[in-house]
C-alpha atoms as a printed R data frame, in Angstrom:
    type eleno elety resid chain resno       x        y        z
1   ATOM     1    CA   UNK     A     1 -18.885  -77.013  -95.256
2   ATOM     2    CA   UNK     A     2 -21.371  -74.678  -96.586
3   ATOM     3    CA   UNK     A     3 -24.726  -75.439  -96.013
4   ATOM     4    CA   UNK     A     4 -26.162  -75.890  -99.781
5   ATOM     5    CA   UNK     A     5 -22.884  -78.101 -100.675
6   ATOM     6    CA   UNK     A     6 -23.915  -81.897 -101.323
7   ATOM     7    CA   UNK     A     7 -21.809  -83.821  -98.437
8   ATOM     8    CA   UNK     A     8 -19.549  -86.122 -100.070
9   ATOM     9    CA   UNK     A     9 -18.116  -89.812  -99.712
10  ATOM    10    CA   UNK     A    10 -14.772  -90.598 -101.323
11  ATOM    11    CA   UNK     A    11 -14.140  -94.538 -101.995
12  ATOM    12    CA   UNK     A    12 -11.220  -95.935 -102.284
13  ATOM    13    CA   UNK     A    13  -9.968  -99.723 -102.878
14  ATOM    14    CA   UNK     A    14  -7.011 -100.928 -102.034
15  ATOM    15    CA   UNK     A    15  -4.034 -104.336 -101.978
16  ATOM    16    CA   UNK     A    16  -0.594 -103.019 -100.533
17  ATOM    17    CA   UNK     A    17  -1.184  -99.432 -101.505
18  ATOM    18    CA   UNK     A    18   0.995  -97.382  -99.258
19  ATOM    19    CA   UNK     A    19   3.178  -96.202 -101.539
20  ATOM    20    CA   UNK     A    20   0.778  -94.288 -104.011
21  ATOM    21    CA   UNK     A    21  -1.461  -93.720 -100.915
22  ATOM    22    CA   UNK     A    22  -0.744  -90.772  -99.314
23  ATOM    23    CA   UNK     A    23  -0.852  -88.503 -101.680
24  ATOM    24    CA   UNK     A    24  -4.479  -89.612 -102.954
25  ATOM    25    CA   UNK     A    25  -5.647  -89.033  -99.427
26  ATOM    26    CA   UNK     A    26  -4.128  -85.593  -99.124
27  ATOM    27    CA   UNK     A    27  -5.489  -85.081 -102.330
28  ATOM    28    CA   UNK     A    28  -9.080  -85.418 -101.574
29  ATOM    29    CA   UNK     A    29  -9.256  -83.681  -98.046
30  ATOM    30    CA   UNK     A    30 -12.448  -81.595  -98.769
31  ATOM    31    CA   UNK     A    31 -14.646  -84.641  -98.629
32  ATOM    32    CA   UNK     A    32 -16.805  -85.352  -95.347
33  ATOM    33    CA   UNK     A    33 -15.992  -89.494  -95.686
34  ATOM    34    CA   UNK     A    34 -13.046  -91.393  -96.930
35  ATOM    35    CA   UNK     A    35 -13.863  -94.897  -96.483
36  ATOM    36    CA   UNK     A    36 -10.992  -97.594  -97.714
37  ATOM    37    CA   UNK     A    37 -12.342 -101.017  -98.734
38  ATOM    38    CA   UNK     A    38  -8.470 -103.162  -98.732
39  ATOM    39    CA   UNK     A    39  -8.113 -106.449  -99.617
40  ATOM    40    CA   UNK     A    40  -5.521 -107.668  -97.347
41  ATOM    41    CA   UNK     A    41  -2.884 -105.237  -97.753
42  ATOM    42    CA   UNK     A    42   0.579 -106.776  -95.790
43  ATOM    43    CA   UNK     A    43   2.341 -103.058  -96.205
44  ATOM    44    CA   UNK     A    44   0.998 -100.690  -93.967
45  ATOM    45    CA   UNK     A    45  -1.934  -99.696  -96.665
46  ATOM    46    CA   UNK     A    46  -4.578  -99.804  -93.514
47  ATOM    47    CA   UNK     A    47  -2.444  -98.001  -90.757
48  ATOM    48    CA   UNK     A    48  -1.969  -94.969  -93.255
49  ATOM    49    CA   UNK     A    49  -5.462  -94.877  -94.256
50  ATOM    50    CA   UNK     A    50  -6.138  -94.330  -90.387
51  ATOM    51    CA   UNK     A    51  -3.443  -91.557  -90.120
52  ATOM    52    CA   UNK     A    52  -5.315  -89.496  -92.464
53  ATOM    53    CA   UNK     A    53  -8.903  -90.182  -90.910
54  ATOM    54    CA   UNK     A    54  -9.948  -92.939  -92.885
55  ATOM    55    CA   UNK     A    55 -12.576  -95.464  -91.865
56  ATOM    56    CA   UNK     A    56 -10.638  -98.787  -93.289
57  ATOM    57    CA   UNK     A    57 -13.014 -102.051  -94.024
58  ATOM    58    CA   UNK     A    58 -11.349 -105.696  -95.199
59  ATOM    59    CA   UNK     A    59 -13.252 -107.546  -98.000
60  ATOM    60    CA   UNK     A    60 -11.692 -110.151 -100.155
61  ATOM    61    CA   UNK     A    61 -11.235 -109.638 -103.436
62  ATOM    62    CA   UNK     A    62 -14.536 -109.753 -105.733
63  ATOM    63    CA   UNK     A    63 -13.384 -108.392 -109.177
64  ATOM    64    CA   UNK     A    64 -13.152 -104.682 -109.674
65  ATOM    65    CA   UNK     A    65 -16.464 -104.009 -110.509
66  ATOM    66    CA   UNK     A    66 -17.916 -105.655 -107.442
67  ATOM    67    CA   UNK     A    67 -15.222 -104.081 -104.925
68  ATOM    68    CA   UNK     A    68 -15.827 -100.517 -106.082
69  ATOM    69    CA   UNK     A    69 -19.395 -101.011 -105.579
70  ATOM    70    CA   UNK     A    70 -18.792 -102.526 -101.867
71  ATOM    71    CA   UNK     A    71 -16.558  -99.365 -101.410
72  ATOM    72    CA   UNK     A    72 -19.404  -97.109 -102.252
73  ATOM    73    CA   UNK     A    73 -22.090  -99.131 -100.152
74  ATOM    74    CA   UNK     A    74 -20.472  -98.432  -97.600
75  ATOM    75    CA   UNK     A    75 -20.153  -94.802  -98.087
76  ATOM    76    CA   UNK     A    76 -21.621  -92.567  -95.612
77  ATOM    77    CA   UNK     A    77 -23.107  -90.462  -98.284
78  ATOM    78    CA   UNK     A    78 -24.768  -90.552 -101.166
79  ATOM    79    CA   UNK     A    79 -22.529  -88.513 -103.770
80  ATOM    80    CA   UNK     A    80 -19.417  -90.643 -103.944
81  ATOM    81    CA   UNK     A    81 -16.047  -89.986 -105.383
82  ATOM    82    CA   UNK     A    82 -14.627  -93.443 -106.891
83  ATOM    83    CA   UNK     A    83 -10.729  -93.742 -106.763
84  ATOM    84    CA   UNK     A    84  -7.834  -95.810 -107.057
85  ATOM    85    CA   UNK     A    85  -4.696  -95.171 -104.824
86  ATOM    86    CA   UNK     A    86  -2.615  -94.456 -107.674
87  ATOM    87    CA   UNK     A    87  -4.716  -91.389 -108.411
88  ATOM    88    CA   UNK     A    88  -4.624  -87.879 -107.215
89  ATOM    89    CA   UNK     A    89  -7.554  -84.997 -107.697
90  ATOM    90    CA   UNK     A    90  -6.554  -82.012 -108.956
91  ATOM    91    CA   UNK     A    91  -6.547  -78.631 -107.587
92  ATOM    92    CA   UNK     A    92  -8.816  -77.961 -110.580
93  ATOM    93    CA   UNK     A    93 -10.529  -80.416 -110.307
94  ATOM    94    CA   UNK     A    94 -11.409  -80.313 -106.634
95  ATOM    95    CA   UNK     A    95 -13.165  -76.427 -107.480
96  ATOM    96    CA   UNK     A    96 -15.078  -78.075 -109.858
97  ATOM    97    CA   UNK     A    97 -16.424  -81.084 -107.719
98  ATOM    98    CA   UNK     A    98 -16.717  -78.222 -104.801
99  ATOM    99    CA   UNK     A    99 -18.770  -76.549 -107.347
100 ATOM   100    CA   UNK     A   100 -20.898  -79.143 -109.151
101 ATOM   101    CA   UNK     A   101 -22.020  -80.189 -105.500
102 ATOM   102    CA   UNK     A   102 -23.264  -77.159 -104.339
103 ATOM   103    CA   UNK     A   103 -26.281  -77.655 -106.942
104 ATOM   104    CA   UNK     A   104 -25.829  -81.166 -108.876
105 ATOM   105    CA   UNK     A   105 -27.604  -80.673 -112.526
106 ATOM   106    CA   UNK     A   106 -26.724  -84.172 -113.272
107 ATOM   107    CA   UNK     A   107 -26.703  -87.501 -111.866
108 ATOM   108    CA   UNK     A   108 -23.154  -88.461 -112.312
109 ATOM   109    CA   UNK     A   109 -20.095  -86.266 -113.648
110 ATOM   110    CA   UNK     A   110 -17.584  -87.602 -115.586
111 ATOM   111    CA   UNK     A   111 -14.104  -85.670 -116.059
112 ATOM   112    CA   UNK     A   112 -10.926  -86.054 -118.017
113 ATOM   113    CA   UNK     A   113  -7.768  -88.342 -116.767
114 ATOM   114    CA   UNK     A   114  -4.340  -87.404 -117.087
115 ATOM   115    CA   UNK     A   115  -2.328  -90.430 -117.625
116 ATOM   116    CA   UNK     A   116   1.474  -90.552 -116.557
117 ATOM   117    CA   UNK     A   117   3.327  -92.957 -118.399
118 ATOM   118    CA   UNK     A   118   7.108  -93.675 -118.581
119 ATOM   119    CA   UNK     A   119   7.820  -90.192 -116.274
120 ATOM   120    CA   UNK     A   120   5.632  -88.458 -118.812
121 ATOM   121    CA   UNK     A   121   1.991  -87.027 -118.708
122 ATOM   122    CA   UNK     A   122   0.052  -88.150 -121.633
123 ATOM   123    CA   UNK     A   123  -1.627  -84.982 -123.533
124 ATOM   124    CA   UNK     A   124  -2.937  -87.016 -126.476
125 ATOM   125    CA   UNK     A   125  -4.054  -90.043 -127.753
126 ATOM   126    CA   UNK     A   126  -4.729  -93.207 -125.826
127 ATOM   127    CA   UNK     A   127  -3.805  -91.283 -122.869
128 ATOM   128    CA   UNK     A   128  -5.673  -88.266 -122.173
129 ATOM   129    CA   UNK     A   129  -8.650  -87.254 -121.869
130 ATOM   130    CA   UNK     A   130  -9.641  -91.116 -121.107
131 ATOM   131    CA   UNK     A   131 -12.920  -89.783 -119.918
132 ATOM   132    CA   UNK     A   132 -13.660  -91.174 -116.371
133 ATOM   133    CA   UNK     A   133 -17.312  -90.853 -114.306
134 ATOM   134    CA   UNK     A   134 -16.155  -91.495 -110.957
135 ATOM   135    CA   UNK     A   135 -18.551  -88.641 -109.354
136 ATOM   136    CA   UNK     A   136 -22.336  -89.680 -108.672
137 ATOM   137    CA   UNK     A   137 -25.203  -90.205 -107.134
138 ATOM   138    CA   UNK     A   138 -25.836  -93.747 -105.575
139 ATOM   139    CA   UNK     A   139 -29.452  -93.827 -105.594
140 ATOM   140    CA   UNK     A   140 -28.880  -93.321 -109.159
141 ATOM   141    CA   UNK     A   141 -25.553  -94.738 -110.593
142 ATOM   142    CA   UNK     A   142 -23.170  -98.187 -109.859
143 ATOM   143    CA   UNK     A   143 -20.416  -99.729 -110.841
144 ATOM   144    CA   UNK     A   144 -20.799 -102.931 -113.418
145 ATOM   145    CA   UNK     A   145 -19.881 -106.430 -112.335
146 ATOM   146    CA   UNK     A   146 -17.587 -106.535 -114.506
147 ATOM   147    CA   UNK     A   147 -14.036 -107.898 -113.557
148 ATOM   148    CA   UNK     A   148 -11.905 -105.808 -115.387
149 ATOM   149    CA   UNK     A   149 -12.847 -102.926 -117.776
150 ATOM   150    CA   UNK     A   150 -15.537 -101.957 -114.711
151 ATOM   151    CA   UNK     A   151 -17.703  -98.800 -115.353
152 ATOM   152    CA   UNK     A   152 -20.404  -96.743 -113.855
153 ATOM   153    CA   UNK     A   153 -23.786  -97.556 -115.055
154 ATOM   154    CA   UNK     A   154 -26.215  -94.503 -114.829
155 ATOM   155    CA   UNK     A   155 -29.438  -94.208 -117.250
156 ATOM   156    CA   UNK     A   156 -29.633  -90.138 -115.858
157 ATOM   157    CA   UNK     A   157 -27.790  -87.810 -117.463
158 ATOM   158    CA   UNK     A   158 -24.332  -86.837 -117.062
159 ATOM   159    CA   UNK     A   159 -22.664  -84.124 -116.376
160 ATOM   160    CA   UNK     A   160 -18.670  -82.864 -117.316
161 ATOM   161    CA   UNK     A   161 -16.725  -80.886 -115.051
162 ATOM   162    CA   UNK     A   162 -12.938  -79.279 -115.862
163 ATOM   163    CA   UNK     A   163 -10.015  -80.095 -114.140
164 ATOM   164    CA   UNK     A   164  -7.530  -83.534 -114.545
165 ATOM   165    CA   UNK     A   165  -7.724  -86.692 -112.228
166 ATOM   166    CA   UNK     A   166  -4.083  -87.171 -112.345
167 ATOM   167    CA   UNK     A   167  -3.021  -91.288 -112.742
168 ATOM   168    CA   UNK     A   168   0.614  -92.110 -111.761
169 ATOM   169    CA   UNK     A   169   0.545  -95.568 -111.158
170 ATOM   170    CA   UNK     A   170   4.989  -94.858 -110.447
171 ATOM   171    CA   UNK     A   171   4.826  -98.662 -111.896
172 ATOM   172    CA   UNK     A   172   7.845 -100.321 -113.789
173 ATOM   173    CA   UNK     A   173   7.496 -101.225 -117.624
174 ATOM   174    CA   UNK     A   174   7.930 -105.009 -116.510
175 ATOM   175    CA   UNK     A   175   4.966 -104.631 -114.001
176 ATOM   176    CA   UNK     A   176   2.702 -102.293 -116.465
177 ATOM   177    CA   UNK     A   177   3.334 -105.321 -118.992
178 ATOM   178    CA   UNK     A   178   2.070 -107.980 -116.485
179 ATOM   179    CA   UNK     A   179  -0.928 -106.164 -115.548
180 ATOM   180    CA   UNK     A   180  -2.018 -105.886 -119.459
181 ATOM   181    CA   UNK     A   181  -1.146 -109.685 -119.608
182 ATOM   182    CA   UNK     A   182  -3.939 -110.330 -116.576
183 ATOM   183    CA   UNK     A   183  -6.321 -107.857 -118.277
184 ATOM   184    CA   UNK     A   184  -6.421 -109.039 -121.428
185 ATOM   185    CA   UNK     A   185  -7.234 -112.497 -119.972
186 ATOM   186    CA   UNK     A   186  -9.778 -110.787 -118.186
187 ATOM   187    CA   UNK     A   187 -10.958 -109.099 -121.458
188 ATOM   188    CA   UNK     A   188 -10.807 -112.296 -123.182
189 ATOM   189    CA   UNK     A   189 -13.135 -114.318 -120.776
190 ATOM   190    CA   UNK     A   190 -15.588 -111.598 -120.115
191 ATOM   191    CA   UNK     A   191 -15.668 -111.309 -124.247
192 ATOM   192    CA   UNK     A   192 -16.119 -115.457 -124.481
193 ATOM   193    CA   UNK     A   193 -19.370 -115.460 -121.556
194 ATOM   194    CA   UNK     A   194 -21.223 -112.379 -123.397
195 ATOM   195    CA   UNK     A   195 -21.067 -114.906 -126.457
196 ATOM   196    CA   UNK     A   196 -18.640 -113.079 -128.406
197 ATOM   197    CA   UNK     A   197 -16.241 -114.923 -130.981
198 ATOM   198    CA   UNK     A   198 -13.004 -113.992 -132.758
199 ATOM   199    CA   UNK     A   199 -12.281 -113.687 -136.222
200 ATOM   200    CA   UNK     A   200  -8.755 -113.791 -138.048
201 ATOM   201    CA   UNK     A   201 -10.302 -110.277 -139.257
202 ATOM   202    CA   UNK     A   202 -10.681 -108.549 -135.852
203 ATOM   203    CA   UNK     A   203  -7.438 -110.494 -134.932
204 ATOM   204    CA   UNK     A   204  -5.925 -108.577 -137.725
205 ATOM   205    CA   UNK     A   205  -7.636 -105.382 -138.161
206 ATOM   206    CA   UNK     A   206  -8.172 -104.611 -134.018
207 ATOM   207    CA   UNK     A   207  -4.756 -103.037 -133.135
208 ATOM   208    CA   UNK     A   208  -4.379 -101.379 -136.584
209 ATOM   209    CA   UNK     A   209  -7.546  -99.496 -136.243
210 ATOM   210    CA   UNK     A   210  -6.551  -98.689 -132.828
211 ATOM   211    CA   UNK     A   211  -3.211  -97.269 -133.754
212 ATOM   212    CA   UNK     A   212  -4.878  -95.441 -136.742
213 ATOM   213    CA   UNK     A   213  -7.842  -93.915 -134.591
214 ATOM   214    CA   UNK     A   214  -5.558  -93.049 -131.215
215 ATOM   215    CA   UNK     A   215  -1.933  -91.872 -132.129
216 ATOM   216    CA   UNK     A   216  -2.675  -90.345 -135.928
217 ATOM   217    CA   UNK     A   217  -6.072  -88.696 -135.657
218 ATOM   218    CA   UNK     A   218  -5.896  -88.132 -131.822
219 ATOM   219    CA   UNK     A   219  -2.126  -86.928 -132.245
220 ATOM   220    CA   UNK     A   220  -0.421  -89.595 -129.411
221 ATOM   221    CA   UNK     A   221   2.760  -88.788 -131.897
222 ATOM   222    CA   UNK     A   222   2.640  -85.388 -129.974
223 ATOM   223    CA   UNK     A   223   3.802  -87.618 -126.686
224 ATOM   224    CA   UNK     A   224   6.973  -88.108 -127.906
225 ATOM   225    CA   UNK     A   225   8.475  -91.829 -127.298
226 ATOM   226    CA   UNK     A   226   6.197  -92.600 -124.361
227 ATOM   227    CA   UNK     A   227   3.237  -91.686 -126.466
228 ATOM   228    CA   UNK     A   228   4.836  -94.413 -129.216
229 ATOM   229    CA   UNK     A   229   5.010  -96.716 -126.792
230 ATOM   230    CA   UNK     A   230   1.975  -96.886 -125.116
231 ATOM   231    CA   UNK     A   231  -0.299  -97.420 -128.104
232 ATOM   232    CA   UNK     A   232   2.187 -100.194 -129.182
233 ATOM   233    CA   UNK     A   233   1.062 -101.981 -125.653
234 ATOM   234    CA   UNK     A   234  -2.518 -101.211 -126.262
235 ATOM   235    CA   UNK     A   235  -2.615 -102.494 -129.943
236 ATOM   236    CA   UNK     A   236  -0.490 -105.849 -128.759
237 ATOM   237    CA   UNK     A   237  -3.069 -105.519 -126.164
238 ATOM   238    CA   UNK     A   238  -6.226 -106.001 -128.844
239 ATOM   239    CA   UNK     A   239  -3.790 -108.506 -130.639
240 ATOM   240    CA   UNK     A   240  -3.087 -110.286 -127.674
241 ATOM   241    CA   UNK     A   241  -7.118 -110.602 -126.149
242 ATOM   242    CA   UNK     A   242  -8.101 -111.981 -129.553
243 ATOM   243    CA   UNK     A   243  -5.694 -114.693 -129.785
244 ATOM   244    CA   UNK     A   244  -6.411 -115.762 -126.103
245 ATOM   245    CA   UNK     A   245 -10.094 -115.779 -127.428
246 ATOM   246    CA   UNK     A   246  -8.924 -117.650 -130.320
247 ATOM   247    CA   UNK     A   247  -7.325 -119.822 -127.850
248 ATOM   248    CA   UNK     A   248 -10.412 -120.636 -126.156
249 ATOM   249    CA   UNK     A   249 -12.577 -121.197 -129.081
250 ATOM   250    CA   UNK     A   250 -10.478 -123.820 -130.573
251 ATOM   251    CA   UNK     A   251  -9.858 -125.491 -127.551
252 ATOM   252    CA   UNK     A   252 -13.538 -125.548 -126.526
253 ATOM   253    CA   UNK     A   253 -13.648 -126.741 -130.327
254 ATOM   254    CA   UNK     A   254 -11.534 -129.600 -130.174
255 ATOM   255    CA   UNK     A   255 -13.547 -131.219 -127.011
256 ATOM   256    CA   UNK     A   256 -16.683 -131.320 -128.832
């Protein structure tokens, strides 16, 4: 490691992640820590982390804002690298991290995503660049407490570095569609608490806009038939939080 280069901390969290695993661990190599923060993995997810020189640490589940920021507590360093298992740094990208470390101008870095979605990398749209600040500075950056929808919180400024963070989750449709079901639940609640309210409007005009604004001014036509289908789960996915809110509201409603 050359002596000017900021020594770096990759965090990773974990639940029965050995089959994505491996290749986010070989991906990320350069760092000087890789610390795993699982949460009660049954499939081998803590052995592999080992193999690869891993330092693995149990913690029950605390939303994924909370359990990103345990993972980077107990980094060894302060620059961290946030990741989930199902994500892979580019060779690109790596240069650029390599490089942005050797004199940080910035507090936090964010870079662009590469989503792959029904065998297909997303260029456009929804999909890419999904800006993601996973690279930063501890004493100055965290992750929210939020429970779904988590990001990093940093008041410094921040920097943008080239090269993809490549996202192949390898999940089925069927288990892609359960996940958005949980998050928009998620979505819903965390909406509700910060005393937000639904309207037949927003109910209405939410996934229009969001098809309008993602697959005809930022092109997700160009992705083909995965393209189409992905915004058509993300705008069932604004439908689908605002009814659950709706949901709520009237229910809450009816006990007054």
């Amino acid at each position: 490691m050359p002596a000017s280069r900021q020594p770096l901390s990759v965090a990773i969290i974990t639940l029965n992640a050995a089959a994505q695993l491996e290749a986010c661990l070989q991906s990320v190599g350069f760092a000087d820590d890789i610390v795993v923060v699982d949460s009660g993995s049954t499939d081998g997810t803590q052995a592999l982390a080992e193999r690869f020189g891993a330092r693995v640490i149990e913690q029950a589940w605390l939303g994924f804002g909370q359990q990103k920021q345990y993972a980077v507590a107990a980094a060894k360093h302060d620059w961290v690298l946030c990741l989930d298992a199902d994500e892979r740094v580019s060779a690109d990208l790596q240069t650029a991290i390599r490089a942005a470390l050797q004199a940080p101008e910035a507090a936090a870095y964010r870079f662009p995503r590469c989503n792959r979605f029904l065998g297909r990398y997303l260029r456009h749209g929804e999909g890419y660049p999904d800006w993601s600040l996973r690279l930063f500075d501890r004493r100055r950056a965290a992750w929210s407490d939020d429970a779904v929808h988590e990001k990093v919180l940093c008041e410094a400024p921040v920097g943008t570095l080239s090269g993809d963070l490549l996202h192949d989750s390898a999940e089925s449709l069927a288990t892609y569609l359960n996940k958005q079901n949980r998050y928009t639940s998620l979505a819903a609640e965390m909406a509700l608490a910060a005393g937000k309210r639904a309207t037949f409007g927003r109910l209405a005009l939410s996934p229009l806009i969001r098809f309008v604004k993602f697959y005809l001014f930022r092109q997700g036509f160009r992705d083909g038939l995965p393209g189409l289908i992905h915004i058509t789960i993300g705008c069932f996915n604004s439908f689908t939080k605002y009814s659950k809110m709706l949901e709520r509201q009237n229910s809450d409603a009816a006990l007054r």
